[in-house]
C-alpha positions in Angstrom: 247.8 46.1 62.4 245.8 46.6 65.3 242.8 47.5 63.1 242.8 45.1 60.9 242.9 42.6 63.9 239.5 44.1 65.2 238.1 44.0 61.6 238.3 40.5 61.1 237.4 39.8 64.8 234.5 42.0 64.6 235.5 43.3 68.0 238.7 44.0 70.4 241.0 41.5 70.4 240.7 41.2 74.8 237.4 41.3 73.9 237.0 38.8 71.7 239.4 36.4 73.8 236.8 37.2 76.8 233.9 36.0 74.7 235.7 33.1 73.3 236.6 32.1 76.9 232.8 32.4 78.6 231.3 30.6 75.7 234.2 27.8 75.6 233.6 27.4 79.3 229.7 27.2 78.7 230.0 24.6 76.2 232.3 22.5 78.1 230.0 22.4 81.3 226.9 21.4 78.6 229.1 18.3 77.1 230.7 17.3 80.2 226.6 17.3 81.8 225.9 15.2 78.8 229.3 13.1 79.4 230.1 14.0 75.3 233.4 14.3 74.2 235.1 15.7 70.6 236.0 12.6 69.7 232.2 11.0 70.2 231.2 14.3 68.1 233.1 13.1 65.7 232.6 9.6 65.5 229.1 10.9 65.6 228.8 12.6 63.0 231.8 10.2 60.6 228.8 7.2 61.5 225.9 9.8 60.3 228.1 10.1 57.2 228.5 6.3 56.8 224.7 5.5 57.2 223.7 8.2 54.9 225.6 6.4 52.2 224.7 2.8 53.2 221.0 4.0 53.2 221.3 5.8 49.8 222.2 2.2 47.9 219.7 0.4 50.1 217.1 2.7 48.9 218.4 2.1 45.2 218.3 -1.8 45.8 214.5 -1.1 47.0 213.8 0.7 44.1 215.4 -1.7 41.7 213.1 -4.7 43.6 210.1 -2.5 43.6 210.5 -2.4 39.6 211.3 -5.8 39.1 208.3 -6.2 41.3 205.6 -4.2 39.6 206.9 -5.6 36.3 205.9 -9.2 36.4 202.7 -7.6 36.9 202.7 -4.6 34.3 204.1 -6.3 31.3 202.5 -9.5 31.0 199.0 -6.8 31.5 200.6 -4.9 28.8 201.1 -8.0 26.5 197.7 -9.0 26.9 196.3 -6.2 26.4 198.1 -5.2 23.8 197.2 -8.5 21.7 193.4 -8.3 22.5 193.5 -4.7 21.2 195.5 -5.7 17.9 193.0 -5.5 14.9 194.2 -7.0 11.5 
């Protein structure tokens, strides 16, 4: 069982709990420097989420105004052009 243990873990099982333990400790001094705490992380990255989405249906509304925008230009050229082109 023991072996199987260390397989997954990649090491010792003390071992493992040792290096779990210095970089826990590590990490925690780095957040608490920063004054960062899980839950900020994960409103942090919940509001990435959020404005990720709300961006990607501004940027469709953009591109729907951008047609609409180009195409009171485009198709009344095309018309004209079209009918001083047209040769009975």
């Amino acid at each position: 069982m023991a072996d199987r243990a260390n397989r997954f873990l990649g090491d010792s099982v003390l071992r493992t709990i040792l290096k779990l333990l210095v970089v826990s400790f590590i990490v925690g001094v780095i957040m608490s420097a920063f004054n960062w705490y899980p839950e900020d992380v994960l409103y942090w990255i919940r509001d990435s989420v959020v404005n990720l989405w709300n961006m990607g249906f501004a940027a469709l509304g953009r591109f729907g105004s951008y047609l609409v925008l180009g195409a009171t230009i485009v198709i009344p050229a095309f018309i004209i052009i079209r009918l001083l082109n047209y040769r009975r």
